[in-house]
C-alpha positions in Angstrom: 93.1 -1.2 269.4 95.6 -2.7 271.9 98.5 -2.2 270.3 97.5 1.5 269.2 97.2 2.1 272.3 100.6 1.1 273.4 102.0 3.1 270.7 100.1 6.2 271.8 101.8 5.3 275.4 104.9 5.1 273.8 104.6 8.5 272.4 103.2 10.6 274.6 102.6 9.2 277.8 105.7 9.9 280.8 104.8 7.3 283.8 106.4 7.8 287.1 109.4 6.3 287.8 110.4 4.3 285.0 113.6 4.5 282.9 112.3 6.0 279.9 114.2 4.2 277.0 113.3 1.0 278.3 109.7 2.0 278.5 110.0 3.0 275.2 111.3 -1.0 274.2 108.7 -2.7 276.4 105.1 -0.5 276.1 102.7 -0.3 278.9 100.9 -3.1 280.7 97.3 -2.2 280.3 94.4 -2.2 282.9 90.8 -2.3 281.9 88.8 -3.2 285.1 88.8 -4.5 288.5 86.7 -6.1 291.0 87.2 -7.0 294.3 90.8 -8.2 294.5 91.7 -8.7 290.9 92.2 -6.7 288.4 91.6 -7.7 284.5 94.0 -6.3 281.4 93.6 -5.4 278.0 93.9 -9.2 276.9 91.3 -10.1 279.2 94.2 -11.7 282.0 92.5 -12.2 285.4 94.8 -10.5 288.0 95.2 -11.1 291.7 96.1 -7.8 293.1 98.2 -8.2 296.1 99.8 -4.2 296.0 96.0 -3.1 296.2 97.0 -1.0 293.1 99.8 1.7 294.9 99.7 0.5 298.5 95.6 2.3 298.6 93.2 0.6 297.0 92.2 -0.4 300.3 89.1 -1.3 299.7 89.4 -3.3 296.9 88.2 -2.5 293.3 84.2 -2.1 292.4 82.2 -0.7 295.0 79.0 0.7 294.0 78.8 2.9 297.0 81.9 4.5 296.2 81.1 5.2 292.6 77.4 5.7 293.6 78.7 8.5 296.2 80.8 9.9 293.4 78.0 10.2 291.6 75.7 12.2 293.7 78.4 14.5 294.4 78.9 15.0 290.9 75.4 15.8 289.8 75.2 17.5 293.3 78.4 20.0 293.0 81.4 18.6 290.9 83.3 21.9 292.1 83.7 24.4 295.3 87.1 25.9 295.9 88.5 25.9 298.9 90.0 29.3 299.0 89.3 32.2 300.8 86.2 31.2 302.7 84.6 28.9 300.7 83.8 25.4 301.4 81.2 22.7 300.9 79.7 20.2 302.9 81.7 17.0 302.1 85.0 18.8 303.4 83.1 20.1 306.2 81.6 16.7 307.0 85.2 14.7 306.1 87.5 17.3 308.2 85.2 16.6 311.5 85.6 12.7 310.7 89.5 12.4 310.5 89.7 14.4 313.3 87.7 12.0 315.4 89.3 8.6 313.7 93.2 10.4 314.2 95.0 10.5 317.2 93.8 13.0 319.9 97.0 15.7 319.4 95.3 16.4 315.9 92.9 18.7 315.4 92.8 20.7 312.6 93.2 19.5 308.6 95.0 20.5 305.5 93.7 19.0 302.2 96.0 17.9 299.5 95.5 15.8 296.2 97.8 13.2 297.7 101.1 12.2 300.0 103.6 13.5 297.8 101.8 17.1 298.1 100.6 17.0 301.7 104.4 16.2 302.8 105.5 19.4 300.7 102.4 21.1 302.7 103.9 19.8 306.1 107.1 21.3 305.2 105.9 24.3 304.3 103.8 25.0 307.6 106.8 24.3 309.7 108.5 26.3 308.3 105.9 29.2 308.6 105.7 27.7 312.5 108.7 28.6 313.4 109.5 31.5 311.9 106.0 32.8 313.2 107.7 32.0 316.7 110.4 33.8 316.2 113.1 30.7 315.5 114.0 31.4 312.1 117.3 29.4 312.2 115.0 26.7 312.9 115.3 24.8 309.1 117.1 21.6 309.4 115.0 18.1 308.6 115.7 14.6 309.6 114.5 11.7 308.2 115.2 7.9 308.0 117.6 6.1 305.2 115.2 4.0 302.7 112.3 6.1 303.8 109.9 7.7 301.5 108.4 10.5 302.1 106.9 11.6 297.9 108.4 12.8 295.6 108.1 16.5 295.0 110.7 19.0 295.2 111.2 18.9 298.9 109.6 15.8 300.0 111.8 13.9 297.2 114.8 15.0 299.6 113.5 13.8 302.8 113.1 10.6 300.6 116.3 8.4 301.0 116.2 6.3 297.9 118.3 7.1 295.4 116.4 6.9 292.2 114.7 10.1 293.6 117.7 12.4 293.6 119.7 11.6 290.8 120.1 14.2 288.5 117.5 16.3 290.7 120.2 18.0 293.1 119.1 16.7 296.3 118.8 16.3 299.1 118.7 19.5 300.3 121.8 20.5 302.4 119.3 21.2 305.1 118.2 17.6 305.1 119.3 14.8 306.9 119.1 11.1 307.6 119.3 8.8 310.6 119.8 4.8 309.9 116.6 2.7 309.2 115.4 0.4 312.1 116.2 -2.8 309.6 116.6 -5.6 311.9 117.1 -8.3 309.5 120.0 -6.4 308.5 121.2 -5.6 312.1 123.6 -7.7 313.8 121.9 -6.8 317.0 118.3 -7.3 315.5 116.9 -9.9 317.3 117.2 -7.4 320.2 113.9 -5.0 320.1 114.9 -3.0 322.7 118.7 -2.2 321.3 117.1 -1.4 318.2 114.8 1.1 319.6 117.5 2.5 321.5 120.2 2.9 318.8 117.3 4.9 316.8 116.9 7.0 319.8 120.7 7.6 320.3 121.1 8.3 316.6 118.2 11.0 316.5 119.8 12.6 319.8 123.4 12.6 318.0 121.8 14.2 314.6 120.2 17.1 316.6 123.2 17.2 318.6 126.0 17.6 315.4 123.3 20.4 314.2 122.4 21.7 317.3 119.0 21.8 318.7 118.5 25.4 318.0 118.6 24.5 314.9 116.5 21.6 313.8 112.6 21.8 312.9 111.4 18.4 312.6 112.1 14.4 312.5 109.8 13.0 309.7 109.5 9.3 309.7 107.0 6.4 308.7 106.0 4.0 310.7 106.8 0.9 308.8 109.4 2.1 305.8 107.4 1.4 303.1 109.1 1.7 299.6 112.8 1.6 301.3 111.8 -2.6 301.8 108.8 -2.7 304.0 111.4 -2.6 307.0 109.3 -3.3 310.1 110.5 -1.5 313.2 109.9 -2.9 316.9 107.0 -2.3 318.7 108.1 0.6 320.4 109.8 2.5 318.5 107.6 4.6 317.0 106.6 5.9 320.8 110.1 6.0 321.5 110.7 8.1 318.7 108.0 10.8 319.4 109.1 11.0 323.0 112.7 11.7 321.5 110.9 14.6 319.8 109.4 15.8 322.8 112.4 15.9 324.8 114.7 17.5 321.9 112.1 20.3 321.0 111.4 19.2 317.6 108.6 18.6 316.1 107.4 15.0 315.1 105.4 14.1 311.9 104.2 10.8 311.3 103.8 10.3 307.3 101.3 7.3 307.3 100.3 7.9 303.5 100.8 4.1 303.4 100.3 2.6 306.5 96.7 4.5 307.6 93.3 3.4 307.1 93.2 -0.2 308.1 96.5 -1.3 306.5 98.5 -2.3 309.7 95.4 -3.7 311.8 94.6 -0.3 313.1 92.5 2.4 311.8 96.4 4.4 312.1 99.9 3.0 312.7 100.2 5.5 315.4 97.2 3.9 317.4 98.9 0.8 318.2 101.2 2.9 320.4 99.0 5.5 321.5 101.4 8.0 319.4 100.6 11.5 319.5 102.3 13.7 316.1 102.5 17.0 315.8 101.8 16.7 311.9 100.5 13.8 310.0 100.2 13.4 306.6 97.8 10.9 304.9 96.7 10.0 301.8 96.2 6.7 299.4 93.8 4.8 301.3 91.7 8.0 302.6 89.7 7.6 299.2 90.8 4.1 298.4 92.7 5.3 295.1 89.0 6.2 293.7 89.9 10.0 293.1 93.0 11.7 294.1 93.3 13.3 298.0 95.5 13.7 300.6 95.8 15.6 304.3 97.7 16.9 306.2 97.1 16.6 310.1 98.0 19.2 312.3 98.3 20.1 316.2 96.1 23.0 317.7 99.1 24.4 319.0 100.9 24.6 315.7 97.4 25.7 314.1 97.1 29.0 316.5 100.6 29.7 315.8 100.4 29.7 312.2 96.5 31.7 312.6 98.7 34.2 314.6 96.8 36.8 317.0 94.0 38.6 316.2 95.4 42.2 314.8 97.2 39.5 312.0 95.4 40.3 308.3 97.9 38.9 306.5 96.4 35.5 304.8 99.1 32.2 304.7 99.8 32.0 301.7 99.6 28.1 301.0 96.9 26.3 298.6 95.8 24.4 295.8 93.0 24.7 292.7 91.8 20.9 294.1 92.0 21.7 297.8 89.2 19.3 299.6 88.0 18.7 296.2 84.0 18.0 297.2 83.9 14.7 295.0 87.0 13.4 296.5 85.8 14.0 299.9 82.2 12.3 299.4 84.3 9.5 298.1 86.7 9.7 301.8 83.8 9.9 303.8 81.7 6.6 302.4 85.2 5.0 302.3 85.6 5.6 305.8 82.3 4.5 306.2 82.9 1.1 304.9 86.3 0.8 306.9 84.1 1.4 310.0 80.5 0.1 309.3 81.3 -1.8 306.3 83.3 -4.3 308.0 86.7 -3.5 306.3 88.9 -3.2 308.9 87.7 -5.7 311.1 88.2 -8.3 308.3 91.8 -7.1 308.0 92.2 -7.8 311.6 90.1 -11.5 311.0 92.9 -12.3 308.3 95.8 -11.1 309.2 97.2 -14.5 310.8 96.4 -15.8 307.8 98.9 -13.6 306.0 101.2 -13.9 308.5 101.6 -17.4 308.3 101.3 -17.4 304.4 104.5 -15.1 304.2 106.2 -17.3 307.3 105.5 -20.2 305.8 108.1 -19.2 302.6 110.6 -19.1 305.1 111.5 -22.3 304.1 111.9 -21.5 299.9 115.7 -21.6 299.0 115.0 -17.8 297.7 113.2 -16.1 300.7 115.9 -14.8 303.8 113.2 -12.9 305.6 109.6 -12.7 306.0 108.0 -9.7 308.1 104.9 -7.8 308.3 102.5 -6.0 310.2 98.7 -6.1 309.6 97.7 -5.9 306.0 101.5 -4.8 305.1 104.7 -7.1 305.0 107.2 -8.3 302.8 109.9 -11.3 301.9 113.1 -10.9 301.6 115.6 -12.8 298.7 118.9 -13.7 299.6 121.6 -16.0 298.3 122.9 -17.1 300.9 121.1 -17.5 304.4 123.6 -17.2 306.7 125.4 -14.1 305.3 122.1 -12.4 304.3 124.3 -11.9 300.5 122.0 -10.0 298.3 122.3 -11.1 294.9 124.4 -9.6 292.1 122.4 -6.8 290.6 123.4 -8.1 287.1 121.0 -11.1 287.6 118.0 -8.6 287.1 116.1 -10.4 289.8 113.7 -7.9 290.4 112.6 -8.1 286.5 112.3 -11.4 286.5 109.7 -12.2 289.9 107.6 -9.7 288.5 108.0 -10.9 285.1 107.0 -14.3 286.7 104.5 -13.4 288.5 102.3 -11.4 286.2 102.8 -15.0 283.9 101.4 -16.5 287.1 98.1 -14.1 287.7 99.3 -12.2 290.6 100.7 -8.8 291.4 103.2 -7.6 294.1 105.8 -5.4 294.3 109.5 -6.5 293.3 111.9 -3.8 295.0 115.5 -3.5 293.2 117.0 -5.2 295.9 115.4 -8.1 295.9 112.4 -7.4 298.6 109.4 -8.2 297.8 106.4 -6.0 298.8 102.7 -7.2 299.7 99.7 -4.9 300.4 96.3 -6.7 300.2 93.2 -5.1 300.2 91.3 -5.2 303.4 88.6 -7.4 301.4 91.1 -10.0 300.9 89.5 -13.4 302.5 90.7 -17.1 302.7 90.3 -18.6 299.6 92.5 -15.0 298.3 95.1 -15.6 300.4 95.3 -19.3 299.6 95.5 -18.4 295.8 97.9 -15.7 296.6 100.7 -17.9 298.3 100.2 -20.6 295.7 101.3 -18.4 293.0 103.9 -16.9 294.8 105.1 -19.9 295.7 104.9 -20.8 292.2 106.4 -17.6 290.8 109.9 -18.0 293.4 110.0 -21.9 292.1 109.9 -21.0 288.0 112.7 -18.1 288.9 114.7 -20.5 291.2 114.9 -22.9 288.0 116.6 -20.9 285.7 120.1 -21.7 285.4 122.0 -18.6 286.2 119.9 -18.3 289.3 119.9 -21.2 290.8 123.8 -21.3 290.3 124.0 -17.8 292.1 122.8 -19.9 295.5 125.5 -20.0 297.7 125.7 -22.7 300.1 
């Protein structure tokens, strides 16, 4: 069974962001359950899952309520579109609830079936914003380098990795990038405050070479997730929306990975009392139980877009699985166990203990860097300490920590330049954590002894 299975995989099945032909050599790692933290494969390999399956199984894996609110729904009313002037009562129920758990700028709601589709939404109603105000020159983006931002045919663009516009033709010539608040690799990093203010000047200077007339918005996350986990300074995430503010641009927060819980807050934004003008959301909103996103939006952008009242015309933006009514009964108890469940403040209990798990590798001839923020951080491999010297790409490093670890029973995520990526679930409690830095620790140790590694070491 197993290995028709990876043959069927190999046949038909195209996975995200693979290269295909090695796909085709290697087959598919195969899932069959999960509980808790850990997952379980097809050979019956006990799993701790440290990357809470795509940065959103923030929950962790086998909750009865969830499936058991899935359920109801299902029997209830598997289906209600969205369109026209339909609705049911979980997306009634779950649009009231993020507005009162989302910062206080945010009132209205967009449903999507996830981040990469709820950044193309924000786009899209900007666009529409401005144009509806009369500023239709108003159409250039900036973004961040590394960022992410999805991976559809705009959002791909405001993306700034490469993988995600070769051979795709973008980015767009109407978008544009600012440099990433990386500190480690700043020779000024140390320095919170000239970090915050280079960012500043650098967004100023952007709007400035394409001329405030002409920019629409500044997208950026609030910890870069798939560009390296780069944690900016407290700060600069207020800094940047007041940068906004005084430009005339609009600011969108995309905290698709770091809401719900994963930073220590319910949203990134909170900690700095941050008010967008767009937000988008998405993987830990439903945990990664069934697909949803959002996107967040500003009353003052909303009556702009509604227009006055002689205004028939409808706006012309949707989708089939628009506030899907299972996927928002599954939001709403998710939320509920975030809140009453005693999720998030369990991810607040343990987050020292993570911090001090991932500082404590400090000291591993591997690791340059260690940084985090709540539930979210990262290491950082180097061979050389002082010079920060990534390592030569030939090495594979990347392919072999993750082929390590998975020999070890534990999942992260191994970026191609050698950063490594951690995302616990909010269930995660001592004894995980212990387990989880033991076989990291384990996994860095069996990669550090293989010959053309360790010679790669630099002194």
């Amino acid at each position: 069974m197993q290995d028709d299975l990876i043959e069927l995989d190999k046949q038909h099945y195209i996975h995200p962001v693979i290269n295909y032909r090695a796909h085709e050599k290697r087959g598919a790692t195969i899932f069959k359950s999960g509980n808790g933290a850990y997952l379980t494969d097809i050979d019956d390999n006990t799993l701790l899952d440290a990357f809470s399956g795509l940065w959103c199984v923030n929950t962790g894996y086998g909750h009865e309520s969830i499936v058991n609110a899935a359920q109801e729904q299902m029997r209830t009313l598997p289906y209600a579109t969205g369109y026209f002037h339909f609705a049911s009562e979980p997306a009634i129920k779950l649009a009231a609830k993020l507005v009162e758990i989302t910062p206080s700028s945010l009132q209205h709601v967009f449903f999507s079936l996830g981040g990469s589709d709820a950044v193309d939404s924000a786009i899209r109603f900007i666009v529409h914003y401005f144009n509806s105000l009369g500023k239709p020159n108003k159409k250039q983006f900036i973004s961040i380098e590394r960022g992410y931002h999805g991976s559809s045919s705009q959002g791909a663009g405001l993306t700034a990795l490469p993988v995600f516009h070769r051979n795709f033709d973008l980015p767009l010539p109407n978008q544009h990038k600012i440099p990433c608040p990386y500190s480690y690799r700043l020779p000024h990093g140390d320095d919170a405050d000239a970090v915050i203010t280079e960012s500043v000047a650098a967004l100023k200077n952007k709007v400035s070479e394409l001329g405030e007339d002409n920019v629409a918005a500044f997208f950026c996350e609030p910890i870069i997730g798939s560009g390296g986990v780069i944690v900016p300074p407290n700060g600069w995430l207020k800094a940047m929306q007041e940068c906004c503010n005084e430009l005339g641009i609009l600011f969108v927060v995309d905290e698709v990975i770091t809401g719900f819980g994963r930073t220590g807050t319910m949203f990134a934004s909170d900690a700095e009392n941050v008010n967008p003008d767009l937000m988008t959301m998405a993987k830990g909103l439903t945990a990664g139980y069934a697909p949803m996103g959002a996107v967040m939006m500003s009353d003052r952008i909303y009556q702009t877009l509604a227009g006055d009242e002689t205004e028939t015309a409808p706006v012309g933006h949707g989708y089939t699985y628009s506030a899907h009514p299972v996927s928002a009964a599954i939001a709403l108890e998710v939320i509920r166990l975030y809140e009453e469940g005693g999720l998030l403040e369990n991810a607040q209990k343990v987050t020292p203990i993570f911090e001090k798990g991932l500082q404590s590798l400090l000291s591993h001839p591997l690791v340059g860097d260690a940084r985090s923020r709540g539930l979210l951080g990262a290491l950082e491999l180097v061979s050389n300490k002082h010079t920060k010297s990534q390592f030569d790409p030939n090495l594979k490093l990347p392919e072999r920590i993750s082929e390590a670890a998975y020999k070890n029973g534990v999942i992260f995520r191994s970026f191609s330049d050698g950063i490594l990526g951690f995302a616990p679930a909010l269930c995660f409690s001592q004894h995980d954590f212990e387990l989880l830095f033991e076989r990291v620790r384990k996994t860095l140790d069996d990669v550090l002894a293989q010959p053309d590694v360790k010679a790669s070491l630099q002194s």
